[in-house]
C-alpha positions as a Markdown table, in Angstrom:
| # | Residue | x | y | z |
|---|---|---|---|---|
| 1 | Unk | 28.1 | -49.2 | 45.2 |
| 2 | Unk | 25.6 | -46.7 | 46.5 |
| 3 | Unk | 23.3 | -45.3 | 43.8 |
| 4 | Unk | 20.9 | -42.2 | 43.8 |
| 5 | Unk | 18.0 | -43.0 | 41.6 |
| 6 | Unk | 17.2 | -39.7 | 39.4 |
| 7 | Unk | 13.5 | -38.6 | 39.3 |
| 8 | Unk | 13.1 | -39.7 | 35.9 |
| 9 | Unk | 13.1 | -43.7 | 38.0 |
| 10 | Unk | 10.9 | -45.4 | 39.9 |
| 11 | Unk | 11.3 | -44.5 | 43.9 |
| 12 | Unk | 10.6 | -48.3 | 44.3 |
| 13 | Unk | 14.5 | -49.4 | 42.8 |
| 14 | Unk | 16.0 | -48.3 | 46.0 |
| 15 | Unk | 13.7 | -51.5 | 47.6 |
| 16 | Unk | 13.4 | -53.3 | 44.7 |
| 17 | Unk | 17.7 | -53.3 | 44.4 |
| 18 | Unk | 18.6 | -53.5 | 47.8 |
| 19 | Unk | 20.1 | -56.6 | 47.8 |
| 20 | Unk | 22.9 | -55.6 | 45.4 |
| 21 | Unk | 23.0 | -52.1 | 46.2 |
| 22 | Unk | 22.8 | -51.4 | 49.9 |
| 23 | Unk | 22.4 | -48.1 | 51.1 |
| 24 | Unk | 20.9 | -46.6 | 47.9 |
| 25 | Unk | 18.4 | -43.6 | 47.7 |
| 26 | Unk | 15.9 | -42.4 | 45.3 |
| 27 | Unk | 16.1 | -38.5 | 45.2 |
| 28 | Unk | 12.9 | -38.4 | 46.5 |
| 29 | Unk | 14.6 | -40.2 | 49.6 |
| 30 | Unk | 16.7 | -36.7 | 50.0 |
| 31 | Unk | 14.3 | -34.1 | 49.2 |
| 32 | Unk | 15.7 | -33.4 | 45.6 |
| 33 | Unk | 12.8 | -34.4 | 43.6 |
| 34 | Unk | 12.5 | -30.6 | 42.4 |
| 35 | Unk | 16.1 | -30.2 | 42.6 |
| 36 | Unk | 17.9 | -28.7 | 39.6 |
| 37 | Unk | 21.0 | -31.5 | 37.9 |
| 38 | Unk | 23.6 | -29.7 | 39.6 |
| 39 | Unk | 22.1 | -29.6 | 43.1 |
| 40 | Unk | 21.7 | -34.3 | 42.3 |
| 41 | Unk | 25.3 | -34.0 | 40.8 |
| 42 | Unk | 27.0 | -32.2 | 44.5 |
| 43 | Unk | 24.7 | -33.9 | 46.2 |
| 44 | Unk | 26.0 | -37.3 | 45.1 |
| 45 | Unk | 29.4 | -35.8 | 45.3 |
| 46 | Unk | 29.3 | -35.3 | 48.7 |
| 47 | Unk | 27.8 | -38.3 | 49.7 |
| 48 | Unk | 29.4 | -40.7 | 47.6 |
| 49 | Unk | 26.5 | -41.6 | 45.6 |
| 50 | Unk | 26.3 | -43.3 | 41.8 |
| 51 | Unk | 23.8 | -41.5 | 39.9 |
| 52 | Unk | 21.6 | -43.7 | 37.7 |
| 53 | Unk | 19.2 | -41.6 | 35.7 |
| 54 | Unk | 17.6 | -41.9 | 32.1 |
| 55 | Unk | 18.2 | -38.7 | 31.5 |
| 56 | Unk | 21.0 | -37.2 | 29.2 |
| 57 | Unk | 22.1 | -34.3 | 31.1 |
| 58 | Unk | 24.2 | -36.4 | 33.3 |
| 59 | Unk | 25.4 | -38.3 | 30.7 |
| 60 | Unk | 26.9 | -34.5 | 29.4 |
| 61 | Unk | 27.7 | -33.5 | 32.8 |
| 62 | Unk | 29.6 | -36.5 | 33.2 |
| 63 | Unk | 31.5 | -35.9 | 29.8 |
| 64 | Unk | 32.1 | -32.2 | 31.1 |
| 65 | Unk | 33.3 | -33.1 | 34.7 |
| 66 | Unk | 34.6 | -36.1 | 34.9 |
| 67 | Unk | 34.2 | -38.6 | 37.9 |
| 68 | Unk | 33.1 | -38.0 | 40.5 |
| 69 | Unk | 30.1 | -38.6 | 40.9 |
| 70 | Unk | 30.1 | -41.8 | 38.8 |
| 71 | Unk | 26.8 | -41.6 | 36.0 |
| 72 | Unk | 25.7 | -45.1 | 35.4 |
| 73 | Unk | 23.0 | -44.0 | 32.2 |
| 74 | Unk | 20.0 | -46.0 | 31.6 |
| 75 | Unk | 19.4 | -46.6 | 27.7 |
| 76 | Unk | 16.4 | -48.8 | 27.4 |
| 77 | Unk | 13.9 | -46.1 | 26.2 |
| 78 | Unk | 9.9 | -46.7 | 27.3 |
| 79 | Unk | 10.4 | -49.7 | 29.6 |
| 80 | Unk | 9.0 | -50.8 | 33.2 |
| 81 | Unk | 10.9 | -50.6 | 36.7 |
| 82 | Unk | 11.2 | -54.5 | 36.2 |
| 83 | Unk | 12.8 | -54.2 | 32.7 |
| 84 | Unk | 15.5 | -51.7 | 34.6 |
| 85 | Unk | 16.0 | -53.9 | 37.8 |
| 86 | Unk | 16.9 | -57.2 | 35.4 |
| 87 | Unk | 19.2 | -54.8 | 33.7 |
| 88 | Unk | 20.8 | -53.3 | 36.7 |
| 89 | Unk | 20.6 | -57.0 | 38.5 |
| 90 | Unk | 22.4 | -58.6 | 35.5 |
| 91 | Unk | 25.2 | -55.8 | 34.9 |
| 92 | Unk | 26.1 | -56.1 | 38.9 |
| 93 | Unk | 29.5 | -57.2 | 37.8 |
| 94 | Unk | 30.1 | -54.4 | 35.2 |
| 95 | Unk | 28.6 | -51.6 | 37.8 |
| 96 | Unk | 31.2 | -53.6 | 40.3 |
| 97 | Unk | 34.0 | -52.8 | 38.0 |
| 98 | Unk | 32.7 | -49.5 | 36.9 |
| 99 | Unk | 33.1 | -48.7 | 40.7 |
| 100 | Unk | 36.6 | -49.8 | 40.9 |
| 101 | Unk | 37.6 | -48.1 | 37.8 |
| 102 | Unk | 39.1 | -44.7 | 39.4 |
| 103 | Unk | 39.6 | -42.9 | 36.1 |
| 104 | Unk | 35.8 | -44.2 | 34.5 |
| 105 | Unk | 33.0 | -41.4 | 34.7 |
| 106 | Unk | 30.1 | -43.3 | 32.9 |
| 107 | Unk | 28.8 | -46.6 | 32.5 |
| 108 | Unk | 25.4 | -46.9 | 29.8 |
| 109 | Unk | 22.9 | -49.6 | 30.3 |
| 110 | Unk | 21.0 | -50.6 | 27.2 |
């Protein structure tokens, strides 16, 4: 599963997750780091991306639009990039599933 790390998470997940998620980009990586939610959400689109952000929004979008792109949402409030890498690194097999899952829009990490 490739994931785009919104701006609202560390830049150093892509590195820190590259193991487990090859290929990955931060939206820094793709010079969306100003870029408006809908310019992330086609950009993932078109380039089969995951989105993984904290932020609600895509949680809505991803009520609104469906799949794709997939919106895996990060609950875990006020927490370090380590706290969010064991969470991602110990729900690999649900974000495995999640990716398999044709008709599944969003996955939520708390």
């Amino acid at each position: 599963m490739r994931l785009l790390f919104d701006q609202n998470l560390s830049p150093r997940l892509v590195q820190l997750l590259a193991d487990l998620y090859p290929d990955s980009a931060h939206v820094l990586d793709v010079g969306l780091e100003k870029a408006d939610d809908r310019a992330v959400w086609t950009f993932a689109i078109e380039n089969g991306f995951a989105i993984v952000s904290k932020d609600g929004d895509f949680r809505q979008l991803s009520f609104l639009a469906g799949a794709p792109p997939k919106v895996v949402w990060v609950r875990l409030g006020n927490c370090s990039t380590a706290d969010i890498v064991t969470a991602l690194r110990r729900r690999a097999g649900d974000l495995r599933d999640f990716e398999k899952a044709e008709e599944a829009a969003l996955l939520i990490i708390d």
